[in-house]
C-alpha positions as CSV (number, residue, x, y, z in Angstrom):
1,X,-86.3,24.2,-18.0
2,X,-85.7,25.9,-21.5
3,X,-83.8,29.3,-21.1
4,X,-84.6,32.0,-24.1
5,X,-81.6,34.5,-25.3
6,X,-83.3,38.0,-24.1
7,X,-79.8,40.1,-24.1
8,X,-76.2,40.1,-25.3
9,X,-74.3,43.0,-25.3
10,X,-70.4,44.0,-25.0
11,X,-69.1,46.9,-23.1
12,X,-65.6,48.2,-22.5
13,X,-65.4,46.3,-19.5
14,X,-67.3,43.4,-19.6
15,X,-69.7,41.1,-21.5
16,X,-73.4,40.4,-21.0
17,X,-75.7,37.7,-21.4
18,X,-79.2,38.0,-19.8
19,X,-82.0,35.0,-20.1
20,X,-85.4,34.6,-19.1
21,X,-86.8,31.2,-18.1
22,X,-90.1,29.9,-15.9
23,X,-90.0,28.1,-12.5
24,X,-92.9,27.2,-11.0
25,X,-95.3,29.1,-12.9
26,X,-93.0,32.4,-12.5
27,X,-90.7,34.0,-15.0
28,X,-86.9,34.5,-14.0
29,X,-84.4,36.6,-15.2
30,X,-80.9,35.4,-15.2
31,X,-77.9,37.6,-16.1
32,X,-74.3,36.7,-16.7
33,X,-71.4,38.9,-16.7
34,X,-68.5,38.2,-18.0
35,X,-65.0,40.1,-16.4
36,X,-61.7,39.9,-18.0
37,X,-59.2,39.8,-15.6
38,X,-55.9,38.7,-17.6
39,X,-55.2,37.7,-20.9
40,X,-56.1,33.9,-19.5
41,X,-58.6,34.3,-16.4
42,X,-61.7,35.8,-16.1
43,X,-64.3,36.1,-13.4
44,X,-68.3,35.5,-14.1
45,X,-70.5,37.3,-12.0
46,X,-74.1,35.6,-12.4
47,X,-77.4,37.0,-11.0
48,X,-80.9,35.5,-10.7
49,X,-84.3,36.7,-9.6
50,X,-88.0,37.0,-10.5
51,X,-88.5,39.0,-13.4
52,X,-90.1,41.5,-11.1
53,X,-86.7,42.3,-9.5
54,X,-84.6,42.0,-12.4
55,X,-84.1,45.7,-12.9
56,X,-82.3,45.9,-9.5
57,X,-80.6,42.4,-9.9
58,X,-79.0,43.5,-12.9
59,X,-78.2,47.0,-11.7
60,X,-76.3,44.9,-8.5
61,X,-74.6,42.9,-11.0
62,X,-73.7,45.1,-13.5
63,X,-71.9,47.8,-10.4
64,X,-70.1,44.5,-9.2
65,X,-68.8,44.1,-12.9
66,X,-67.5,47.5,-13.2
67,X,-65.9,47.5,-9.6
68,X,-63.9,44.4,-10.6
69,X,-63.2,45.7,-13.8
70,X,-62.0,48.9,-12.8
71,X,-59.9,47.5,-10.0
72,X,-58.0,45.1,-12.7
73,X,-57.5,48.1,-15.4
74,X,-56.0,50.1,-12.7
């Protein structure tokens, strides 16, 4: 299963690497983000679905992200 690079970003509160891959004749979308919690720990919150739900996969993710995020700042 070869994964393709479709997204990297960096926001103020966490970083974001999104890929795109087939199974079973499908495209998937798989999106990584990357929370850090200390200087020396983080937390990865990944996400997977059919590249039909992606949209709302990542939109779950990325509010997870920013909860933690906010919750460590504070």
């Amino acid at each position: 299963m070869a994964q393709t690079l479709i997204d990297h970003r960096t926001e103020a509160a966490f970083e974001v690497v999104e890929l795109a891959y087939q199974h079973e004749s499908t495209t998937w979308r798989q999106s990584h983000h990357l929370v850090a919690l200390t200087d020396t720990h983080g937390l990865v919150i990944t996400a997977q679905s059919p590249a039909t739900h992606a949209a709302q996969v990542r939109q779950a993710a990325e509010l997870m992200a920013r909860s933690v995020a906010a919750r460590t700042s504070a």
